[in-house]
N, CA, C and O of each residue as an XYZ file, in Angstrom:
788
protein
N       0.836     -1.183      0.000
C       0.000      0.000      0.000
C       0.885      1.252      0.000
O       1.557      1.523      0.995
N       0.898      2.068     -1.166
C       1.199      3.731     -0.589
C       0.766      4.193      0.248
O      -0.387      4.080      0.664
N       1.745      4.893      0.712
C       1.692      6.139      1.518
C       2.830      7.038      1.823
O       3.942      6.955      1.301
N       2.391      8.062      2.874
C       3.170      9.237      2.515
C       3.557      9.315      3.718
O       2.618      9.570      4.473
N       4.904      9.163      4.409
C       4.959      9.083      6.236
C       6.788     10.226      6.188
O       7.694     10.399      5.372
N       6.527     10.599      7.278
C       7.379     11.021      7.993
C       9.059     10.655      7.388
O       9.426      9.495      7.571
N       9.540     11.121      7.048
C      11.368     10.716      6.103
C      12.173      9.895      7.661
O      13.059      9.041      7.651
N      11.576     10.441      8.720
C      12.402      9.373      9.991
C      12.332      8.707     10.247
O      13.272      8.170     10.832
N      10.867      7.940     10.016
C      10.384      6.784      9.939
C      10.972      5.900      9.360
O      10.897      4.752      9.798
N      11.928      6.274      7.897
C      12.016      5.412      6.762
C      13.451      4.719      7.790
O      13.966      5.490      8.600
N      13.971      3.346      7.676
C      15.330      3.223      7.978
C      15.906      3.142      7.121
O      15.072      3.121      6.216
N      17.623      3.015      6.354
C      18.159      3.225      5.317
C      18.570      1.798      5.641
O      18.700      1.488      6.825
N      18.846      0.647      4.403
C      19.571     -0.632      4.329
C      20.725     -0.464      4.965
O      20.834      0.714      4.628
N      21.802     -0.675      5.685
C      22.678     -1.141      5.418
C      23.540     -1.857      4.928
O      24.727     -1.672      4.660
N      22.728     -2.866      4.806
C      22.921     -4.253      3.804
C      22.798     -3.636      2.525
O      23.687     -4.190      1.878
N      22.174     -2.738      1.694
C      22.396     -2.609      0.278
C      23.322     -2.427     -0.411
O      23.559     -1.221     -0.342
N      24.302     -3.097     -1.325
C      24.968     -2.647     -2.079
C      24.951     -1.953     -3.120
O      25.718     -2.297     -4.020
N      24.208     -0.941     -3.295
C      23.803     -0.550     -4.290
C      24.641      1.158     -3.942
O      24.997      0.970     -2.778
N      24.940      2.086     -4.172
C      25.725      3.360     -3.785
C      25.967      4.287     -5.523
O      25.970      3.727     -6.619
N      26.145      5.789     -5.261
C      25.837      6.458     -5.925
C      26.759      7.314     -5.245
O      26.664      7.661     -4.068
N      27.988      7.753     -6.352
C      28.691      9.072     -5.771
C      28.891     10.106     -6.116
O      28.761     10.327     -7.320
N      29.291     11.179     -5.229
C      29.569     12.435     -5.635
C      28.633     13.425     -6.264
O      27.741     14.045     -5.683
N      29.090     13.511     -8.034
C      28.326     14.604     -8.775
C      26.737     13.546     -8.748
O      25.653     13.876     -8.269
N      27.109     12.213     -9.447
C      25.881     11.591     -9.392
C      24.595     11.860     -8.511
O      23.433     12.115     -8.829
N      25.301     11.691     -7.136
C      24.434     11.667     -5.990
C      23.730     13.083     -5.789
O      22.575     13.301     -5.424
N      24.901     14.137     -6.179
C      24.304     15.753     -6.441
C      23.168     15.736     -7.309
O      22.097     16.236     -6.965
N      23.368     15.118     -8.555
C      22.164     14.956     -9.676
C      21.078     14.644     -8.987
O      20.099     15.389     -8.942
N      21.154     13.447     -8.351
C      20.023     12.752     -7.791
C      18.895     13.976     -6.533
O      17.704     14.285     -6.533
N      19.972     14.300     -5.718
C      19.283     15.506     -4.905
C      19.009     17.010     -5.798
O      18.300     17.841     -5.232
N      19.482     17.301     -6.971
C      18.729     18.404     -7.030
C      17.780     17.834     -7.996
O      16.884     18.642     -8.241
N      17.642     16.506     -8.754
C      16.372     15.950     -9.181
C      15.155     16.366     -8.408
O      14.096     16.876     -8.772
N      15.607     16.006     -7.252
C      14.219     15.319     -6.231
C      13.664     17.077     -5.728
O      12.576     17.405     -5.253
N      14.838     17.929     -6.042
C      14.104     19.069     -5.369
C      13.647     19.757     -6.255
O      12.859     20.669     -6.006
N      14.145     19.392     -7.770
C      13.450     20.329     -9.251
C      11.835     19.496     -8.958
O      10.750     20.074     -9.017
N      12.053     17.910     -8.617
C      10.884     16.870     -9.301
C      10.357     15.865     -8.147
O      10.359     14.634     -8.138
N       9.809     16.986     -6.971
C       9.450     15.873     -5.937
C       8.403     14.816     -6.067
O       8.446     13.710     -5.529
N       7.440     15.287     -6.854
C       6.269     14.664     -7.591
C       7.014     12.741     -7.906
O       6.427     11.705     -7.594
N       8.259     12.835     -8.515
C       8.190     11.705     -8.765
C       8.363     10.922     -7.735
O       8.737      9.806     -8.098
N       8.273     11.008     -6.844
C       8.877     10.108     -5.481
C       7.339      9.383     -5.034
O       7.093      8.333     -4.440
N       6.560     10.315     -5.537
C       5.016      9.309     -5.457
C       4.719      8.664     -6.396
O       3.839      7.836     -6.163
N       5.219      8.704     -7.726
C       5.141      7.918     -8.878
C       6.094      6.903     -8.778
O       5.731      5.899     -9.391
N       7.274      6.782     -8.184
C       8.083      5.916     -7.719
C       8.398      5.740     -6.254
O       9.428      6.222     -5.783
N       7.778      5.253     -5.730
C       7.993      5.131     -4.061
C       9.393      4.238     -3.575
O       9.940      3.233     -4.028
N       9.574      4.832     -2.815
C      10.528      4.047     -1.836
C       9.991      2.666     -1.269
O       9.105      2.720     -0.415
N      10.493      1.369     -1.708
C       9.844     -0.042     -1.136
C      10.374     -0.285     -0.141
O      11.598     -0.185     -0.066
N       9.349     -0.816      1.299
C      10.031     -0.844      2.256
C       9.489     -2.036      3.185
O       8.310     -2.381      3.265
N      10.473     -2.545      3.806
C       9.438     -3.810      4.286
C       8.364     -3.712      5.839
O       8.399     -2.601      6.369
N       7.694     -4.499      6.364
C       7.148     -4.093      7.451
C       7.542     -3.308      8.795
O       6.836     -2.788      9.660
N       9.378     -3.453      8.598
C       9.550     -2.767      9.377
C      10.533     -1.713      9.206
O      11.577     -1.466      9.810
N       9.842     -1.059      8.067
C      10.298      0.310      7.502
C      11.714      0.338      6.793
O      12.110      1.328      6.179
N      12.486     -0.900      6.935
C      13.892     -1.077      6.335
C      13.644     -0.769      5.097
O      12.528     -1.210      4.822
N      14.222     -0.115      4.006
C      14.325      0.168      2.806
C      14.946     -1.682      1.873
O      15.845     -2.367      2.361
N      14.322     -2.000      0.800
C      14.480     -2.715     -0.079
C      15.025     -2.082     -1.188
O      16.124     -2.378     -1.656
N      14.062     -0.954     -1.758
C      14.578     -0.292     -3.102
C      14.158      0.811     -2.489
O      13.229      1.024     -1.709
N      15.491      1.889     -3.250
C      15.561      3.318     -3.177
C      16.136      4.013     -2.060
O      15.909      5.163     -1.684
N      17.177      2.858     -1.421
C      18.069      3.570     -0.210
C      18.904      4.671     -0.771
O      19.192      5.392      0.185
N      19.504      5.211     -2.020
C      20.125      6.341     -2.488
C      18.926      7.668     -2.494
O      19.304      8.821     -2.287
N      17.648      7.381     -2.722
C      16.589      8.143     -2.689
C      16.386      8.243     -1.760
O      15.963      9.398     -1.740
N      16.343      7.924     -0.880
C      15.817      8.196      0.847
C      17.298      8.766      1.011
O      16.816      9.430      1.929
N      18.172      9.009      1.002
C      19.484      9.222      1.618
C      19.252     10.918      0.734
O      19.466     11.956      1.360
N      18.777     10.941     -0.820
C      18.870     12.022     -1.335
C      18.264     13.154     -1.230
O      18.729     14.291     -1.309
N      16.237     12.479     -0.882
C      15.310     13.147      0.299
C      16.006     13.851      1.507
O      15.904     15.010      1.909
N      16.517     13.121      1.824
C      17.326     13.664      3.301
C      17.717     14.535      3.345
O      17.552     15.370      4.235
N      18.745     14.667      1.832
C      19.966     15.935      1.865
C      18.723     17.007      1.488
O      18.635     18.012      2.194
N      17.921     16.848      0.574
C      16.982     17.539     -0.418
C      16.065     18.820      1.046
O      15.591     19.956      1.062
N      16.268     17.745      1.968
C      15.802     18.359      3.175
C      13.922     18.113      3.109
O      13.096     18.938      3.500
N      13.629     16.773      2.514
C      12.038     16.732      2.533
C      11.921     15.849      3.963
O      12.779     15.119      4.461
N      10.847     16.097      4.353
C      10.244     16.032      5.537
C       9.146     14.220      5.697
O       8.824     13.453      6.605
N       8.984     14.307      4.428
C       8.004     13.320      4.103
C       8.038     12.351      2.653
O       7.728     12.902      1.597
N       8.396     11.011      2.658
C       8.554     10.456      1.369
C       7.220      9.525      1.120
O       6.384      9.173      1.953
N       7.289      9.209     -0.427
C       5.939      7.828     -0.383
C       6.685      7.248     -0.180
O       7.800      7.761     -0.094
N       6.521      5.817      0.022
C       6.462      4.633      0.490
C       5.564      3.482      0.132
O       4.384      3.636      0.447
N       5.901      2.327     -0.482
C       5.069      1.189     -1.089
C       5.822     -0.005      0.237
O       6.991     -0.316      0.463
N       4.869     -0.305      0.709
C       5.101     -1.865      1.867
C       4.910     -2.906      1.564
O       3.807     -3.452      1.611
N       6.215     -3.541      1.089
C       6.193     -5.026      0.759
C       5.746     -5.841      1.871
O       6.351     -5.962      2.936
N       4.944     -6.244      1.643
C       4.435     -7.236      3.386
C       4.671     -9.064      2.736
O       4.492     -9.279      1.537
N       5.021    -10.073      3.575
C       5.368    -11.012      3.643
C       6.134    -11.397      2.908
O       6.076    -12.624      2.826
N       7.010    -10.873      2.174
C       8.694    -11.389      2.084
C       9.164    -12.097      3.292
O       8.924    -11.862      4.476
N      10.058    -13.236      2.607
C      10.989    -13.666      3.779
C      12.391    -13.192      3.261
O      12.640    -12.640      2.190
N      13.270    -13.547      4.298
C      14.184    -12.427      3.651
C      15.277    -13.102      3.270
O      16.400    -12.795      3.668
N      15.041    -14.070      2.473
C      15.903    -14.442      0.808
C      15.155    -13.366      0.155
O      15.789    -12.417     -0.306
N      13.967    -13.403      0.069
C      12.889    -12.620     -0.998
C      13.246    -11.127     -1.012
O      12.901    -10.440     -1.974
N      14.042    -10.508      0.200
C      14.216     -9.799      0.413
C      15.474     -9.747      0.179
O      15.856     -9.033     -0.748
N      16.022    -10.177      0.632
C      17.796    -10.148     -0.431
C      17.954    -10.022     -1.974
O      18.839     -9.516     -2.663
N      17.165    -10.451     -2.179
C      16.800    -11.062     -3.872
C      15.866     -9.783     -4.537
O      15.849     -9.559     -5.747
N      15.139     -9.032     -3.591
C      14.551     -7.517     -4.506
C      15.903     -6.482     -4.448
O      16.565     -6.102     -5.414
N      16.099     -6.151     -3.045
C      17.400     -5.382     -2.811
C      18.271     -5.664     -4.203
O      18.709     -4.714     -4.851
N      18.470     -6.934     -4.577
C      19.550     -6.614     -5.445
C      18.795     -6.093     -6.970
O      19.073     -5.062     -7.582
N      17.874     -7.034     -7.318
C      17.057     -7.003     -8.174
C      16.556     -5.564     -8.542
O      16.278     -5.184     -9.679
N      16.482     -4.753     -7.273
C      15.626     -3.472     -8.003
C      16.724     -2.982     -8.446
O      16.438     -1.875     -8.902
N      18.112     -3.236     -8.602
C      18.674     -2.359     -8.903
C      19.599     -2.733     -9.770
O      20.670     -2.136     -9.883
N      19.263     -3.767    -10.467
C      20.063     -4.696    -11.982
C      19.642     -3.763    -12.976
O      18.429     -3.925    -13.113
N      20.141     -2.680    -13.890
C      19.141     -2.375    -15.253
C      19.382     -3.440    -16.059
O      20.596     -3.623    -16.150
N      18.628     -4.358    -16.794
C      18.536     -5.204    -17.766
C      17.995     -4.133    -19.544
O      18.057     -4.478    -20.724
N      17.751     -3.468    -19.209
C      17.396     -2.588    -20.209
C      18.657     -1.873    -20.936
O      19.725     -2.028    -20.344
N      18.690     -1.146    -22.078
C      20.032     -0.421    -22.873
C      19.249      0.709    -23.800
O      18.225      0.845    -24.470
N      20.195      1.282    -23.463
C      19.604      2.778    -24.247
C      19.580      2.997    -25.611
O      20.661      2.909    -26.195
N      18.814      3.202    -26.105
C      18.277      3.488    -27.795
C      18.956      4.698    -28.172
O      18.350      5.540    -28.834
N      20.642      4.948    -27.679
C      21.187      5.955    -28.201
C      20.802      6.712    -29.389
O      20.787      7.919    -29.149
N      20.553      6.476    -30.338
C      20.625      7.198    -31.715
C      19.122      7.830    -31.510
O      18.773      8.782    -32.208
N      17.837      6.996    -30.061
C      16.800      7.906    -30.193
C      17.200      9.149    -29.144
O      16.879     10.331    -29.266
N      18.030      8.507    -28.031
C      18.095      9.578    -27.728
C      19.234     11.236    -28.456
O      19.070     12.455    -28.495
N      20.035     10.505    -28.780
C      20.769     11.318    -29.837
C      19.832     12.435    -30.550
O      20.072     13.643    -30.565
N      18.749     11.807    -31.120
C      17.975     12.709    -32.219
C      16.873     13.355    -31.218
O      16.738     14.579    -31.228
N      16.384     12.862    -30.684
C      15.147     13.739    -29.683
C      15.058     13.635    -28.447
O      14.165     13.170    -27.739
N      16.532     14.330    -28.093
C      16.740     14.872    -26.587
C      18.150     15.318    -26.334
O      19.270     14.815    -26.424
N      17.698     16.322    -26.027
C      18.779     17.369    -25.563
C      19.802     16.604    -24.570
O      19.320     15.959    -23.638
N      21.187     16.662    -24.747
C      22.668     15.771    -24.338
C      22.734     16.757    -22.855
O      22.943     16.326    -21.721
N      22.530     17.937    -23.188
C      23.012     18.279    -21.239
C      21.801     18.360    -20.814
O      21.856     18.587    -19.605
N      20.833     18.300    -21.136
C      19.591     17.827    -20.196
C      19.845     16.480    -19.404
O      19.977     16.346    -18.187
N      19.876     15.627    -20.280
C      19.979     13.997    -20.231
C      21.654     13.737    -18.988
O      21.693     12.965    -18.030
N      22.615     14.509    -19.391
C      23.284     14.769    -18.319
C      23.023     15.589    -16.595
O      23.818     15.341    -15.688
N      22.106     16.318    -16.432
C      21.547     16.856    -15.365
C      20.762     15.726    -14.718
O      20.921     15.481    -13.522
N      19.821     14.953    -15.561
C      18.996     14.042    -14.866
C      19.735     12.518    -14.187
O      19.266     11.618    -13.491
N      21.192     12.783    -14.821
C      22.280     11.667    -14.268
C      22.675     10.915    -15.327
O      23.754     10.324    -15.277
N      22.044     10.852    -16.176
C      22.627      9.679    -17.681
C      24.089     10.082    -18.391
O      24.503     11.011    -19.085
N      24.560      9.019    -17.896
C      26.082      9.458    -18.324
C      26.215      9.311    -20.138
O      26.368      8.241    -20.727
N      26.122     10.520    -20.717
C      25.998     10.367    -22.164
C      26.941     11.335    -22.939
O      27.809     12.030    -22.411
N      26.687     11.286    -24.085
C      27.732     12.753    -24.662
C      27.484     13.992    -25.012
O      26.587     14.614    -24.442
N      28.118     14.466    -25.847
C      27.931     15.696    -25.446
C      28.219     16.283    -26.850
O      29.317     16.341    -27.404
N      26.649     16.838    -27.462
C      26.400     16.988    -28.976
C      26.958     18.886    -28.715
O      26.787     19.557    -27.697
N      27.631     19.319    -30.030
C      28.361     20.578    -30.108
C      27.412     21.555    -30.391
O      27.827     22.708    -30.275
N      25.669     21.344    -30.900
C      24.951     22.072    -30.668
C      24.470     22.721    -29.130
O      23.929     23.764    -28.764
N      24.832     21.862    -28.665
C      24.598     21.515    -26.849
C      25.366     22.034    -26.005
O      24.990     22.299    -24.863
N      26.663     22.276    -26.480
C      27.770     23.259    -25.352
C      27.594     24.539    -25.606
O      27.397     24.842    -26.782
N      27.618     25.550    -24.632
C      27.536     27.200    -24.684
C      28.972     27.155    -24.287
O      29.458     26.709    -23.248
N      29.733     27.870    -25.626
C      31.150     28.328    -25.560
C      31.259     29.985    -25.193
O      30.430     30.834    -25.521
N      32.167     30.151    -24.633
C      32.696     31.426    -24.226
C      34.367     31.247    -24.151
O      35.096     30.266    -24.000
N      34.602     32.653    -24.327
C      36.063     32.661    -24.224
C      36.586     32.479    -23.173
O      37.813     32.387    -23.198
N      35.820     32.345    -21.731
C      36.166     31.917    -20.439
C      36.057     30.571    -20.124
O      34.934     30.089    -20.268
N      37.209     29.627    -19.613
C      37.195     28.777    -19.009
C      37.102     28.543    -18.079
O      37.771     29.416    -17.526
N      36.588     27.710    -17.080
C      36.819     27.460    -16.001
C      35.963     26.348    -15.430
O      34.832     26.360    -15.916
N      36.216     25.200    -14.363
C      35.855     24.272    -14.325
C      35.361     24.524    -12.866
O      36.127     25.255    -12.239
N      34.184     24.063    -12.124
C      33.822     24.198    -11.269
C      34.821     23.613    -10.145
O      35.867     23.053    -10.474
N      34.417     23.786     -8.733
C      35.794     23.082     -7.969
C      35.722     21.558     -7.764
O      36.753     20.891     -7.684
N      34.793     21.145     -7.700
C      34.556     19.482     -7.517
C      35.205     19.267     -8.737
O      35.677     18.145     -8.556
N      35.669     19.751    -10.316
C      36.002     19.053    -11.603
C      37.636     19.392    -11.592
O      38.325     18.971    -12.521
N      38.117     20.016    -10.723
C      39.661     20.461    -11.127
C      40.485     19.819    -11.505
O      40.020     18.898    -12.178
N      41.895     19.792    -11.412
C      42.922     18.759    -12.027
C      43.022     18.412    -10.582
O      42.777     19.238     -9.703
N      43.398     17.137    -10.332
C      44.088     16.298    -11.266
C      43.173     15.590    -12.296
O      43.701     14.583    -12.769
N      42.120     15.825    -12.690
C      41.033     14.656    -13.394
C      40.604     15.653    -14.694
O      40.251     16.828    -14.593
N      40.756     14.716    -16.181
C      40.126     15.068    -16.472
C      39.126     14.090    -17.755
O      39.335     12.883    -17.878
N      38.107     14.793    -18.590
C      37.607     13.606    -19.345
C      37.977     13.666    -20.789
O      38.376     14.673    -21.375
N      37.841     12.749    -21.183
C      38.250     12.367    -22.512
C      37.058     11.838    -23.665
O      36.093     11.093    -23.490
N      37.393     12.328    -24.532
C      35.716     11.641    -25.434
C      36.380     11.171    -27.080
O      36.837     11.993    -27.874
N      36.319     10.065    -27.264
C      36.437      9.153    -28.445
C      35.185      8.611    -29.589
O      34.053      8.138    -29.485
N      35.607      8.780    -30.100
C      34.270      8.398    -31.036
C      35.124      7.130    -31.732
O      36.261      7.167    -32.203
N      34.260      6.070    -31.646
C      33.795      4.892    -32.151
C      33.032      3.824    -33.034
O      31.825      3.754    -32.806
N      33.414      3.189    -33.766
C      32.616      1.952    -34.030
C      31.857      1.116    -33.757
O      32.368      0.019    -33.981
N      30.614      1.024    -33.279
C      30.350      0.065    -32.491
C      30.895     -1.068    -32.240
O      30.813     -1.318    -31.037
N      31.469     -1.951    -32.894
C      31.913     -2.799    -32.555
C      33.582     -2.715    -31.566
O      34.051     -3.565    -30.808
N      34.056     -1.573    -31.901
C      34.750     -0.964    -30.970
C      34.514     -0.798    -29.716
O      35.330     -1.157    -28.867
N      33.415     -0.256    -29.429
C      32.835     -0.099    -28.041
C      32.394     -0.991    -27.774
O      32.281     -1.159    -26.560
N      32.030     -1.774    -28.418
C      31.607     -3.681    -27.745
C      32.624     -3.763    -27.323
O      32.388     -3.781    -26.115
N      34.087     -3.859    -27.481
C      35.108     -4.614    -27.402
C      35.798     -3.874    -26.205
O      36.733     -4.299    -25.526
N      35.221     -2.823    -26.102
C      36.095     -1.661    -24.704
C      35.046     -2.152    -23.835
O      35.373     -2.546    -22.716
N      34.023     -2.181    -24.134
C      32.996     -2.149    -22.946
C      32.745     -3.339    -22.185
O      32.161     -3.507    -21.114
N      33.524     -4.415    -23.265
C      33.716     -5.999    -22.541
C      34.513     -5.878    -21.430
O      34.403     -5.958    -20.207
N      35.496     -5.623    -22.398
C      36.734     -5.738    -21.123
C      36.972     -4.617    -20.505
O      38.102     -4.716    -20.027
N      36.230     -2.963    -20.099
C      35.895     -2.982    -19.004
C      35.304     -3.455    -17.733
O      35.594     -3.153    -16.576
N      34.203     -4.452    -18.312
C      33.300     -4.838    -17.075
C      34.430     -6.592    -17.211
O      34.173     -7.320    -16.252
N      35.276     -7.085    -17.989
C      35.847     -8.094    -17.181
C      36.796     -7.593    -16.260
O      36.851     -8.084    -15.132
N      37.676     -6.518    -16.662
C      38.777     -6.422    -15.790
C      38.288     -6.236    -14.313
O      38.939     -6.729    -13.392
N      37.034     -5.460    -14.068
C      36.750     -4.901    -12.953
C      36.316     -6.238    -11.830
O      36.114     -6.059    -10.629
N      36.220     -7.811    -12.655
C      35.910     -9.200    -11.749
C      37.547     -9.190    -11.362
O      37.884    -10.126    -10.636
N      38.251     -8.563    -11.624
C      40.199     -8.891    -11.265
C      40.383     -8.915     -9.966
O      39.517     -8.663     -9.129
N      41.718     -9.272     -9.717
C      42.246     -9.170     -8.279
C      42.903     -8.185     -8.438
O      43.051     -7.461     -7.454
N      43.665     -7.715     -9.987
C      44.575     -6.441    -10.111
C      43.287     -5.250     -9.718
O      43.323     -4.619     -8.661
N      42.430     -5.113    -10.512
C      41.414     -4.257    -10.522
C      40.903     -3.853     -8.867
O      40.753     -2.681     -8.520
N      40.704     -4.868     -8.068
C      40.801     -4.605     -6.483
C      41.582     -3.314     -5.702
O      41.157     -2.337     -5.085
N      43.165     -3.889     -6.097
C      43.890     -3.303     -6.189
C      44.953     -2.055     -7.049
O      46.118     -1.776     -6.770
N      44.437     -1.707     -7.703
C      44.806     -1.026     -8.644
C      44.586      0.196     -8.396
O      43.503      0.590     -7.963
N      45.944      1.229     -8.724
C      46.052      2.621     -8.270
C      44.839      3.328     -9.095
O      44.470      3.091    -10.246
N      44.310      4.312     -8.112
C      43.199      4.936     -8.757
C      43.488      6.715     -8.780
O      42.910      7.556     -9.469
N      44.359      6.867     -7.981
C      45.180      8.477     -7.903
C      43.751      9.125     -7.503
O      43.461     10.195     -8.038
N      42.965      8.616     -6.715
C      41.772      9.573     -6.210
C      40.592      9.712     -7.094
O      39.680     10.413     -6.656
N      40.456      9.202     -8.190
C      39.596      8.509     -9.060
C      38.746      8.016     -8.507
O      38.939      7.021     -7.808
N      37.266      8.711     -8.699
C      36.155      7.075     -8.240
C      35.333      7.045     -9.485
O      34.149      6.713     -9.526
N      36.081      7.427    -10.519
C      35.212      6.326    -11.797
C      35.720      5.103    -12.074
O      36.836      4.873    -12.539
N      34.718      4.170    -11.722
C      35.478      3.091    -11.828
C      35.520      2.559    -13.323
O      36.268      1.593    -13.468
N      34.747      3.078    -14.665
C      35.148      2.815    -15.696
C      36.220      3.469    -16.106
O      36.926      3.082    -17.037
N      36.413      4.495    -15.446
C      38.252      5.259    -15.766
C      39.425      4.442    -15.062
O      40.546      4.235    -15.527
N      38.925      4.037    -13.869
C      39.755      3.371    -13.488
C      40.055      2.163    -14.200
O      41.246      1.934    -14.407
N      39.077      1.233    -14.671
C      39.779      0.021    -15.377
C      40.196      0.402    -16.545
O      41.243     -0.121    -16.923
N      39.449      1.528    -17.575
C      40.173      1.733    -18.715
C      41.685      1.474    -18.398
O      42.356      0.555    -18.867
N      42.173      2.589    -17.385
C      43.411      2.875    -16.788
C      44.344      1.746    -16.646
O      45.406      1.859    -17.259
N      44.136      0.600    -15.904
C      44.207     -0.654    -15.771
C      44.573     -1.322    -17.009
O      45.544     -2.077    -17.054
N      43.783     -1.059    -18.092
C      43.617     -2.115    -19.228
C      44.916     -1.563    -19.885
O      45.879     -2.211    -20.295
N      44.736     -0.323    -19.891
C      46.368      0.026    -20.501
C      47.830      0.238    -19.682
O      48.995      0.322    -20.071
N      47.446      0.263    -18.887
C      49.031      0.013    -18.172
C      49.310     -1.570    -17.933
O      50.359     -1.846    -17.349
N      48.423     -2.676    -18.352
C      48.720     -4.219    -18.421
C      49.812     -3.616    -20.130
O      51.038     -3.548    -20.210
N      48.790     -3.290    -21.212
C      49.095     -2.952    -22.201
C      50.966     -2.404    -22.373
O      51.879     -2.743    -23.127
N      50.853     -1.544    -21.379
C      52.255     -1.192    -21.588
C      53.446     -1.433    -20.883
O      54.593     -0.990    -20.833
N      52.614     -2.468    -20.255
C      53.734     -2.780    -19.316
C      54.108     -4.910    -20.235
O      54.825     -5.634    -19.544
N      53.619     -5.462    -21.473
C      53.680     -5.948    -21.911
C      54.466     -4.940    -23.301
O      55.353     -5.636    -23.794
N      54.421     -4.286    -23.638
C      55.200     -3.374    -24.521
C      56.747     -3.459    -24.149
O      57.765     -3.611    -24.824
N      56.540     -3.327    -23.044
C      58.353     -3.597    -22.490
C      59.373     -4.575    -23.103
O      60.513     -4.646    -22.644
């Protein structure tokens, strides 16, 4: 059943592995304060005793957002495999993005504000002769953009998500990095050049 209770009420998982950082997590809180409406169209699932299942980054983002009151949908009689098993589940995307629709009918820094990590069309940047990068973006970091083949990006995008099952990848210098697809790129080529030797 929905409803609409008190944000103290809610408890946050601990058990979830699911986490969201930094600019992301910024996205996510000034979402919720441009678009509180959706938080009743998508409720926070929670079990009988208010523990969060799905949407512990949303209740954490409410928080910062400073709302007082979230919905809430109550899963009642889960046992808690069933409950281990949504926790992870709500938060698998099995779905893939129809790039080329979004490409053609939707604006690239919109689609970046709402959190979708995408690119960045040259109708879409406002240039000025001033540079400057906000302070969360400074050096030492910066981004890089390649254009591709698809089948190219099949082949990067594999062996990003294998390297990251590694024991090197565990361990592997990140210089203060928390992208972790920068980080294994990073990874994939210093194996690379350190076989160059």
């Amino acid at each position: 059943m929905k409803q609409q209770v008190k944000i103290s009420k809610v408890k946050g998982n601990p058990k979830n592995p699911r986490i969201i950082k930094n600019d992301k997590f910024k996205k996510l809180v000034k979402s919720i304060q441009e678009f509180p409406e959706m938080l009743k169209l998508r409720p926070i699932v929670v079990d009988e005793d208010m523990m969060v299942l799905g949407g512990n980054m949303r209740l954490k983002a409410s928080k910062d957002a400073g709302l007082k009151e979230v919905w809430i949908e109550v899963a009642e009689g889960l046992t808690e495999e069933q409950k281990k098993e949504f926790i992870v589940k709500d938060n698998v995307g099995f779905g893939e993005w129809e790039w080329d629709m979004l490409a053609n009918e939707w604006d690239s820094v919109q689609l970046a504000e709402w959190g979708l990590d995408v690119w960045q069309n040259e109708d879409d940047i406002e240039t000025t002769d001033e540079f400057s990068l906000p302070d969360g973006d400074k050096a030492p970091f910066q981004q890089q953009t390649y254009t591709l083949a698809d089948a190219q990006a099949e082949v990067i995008k594999n062996a990003i998500t294998e390297i990251k099952y590694t024991e090197q990848y565990k361990y592997a210098e990140t210089f203060g990095n928390e992208n972790s697809n920068g980080n294994a790129l990073y990874l994939i080529v210093s194996q690379w050049v350190e076989q160059k030797k």
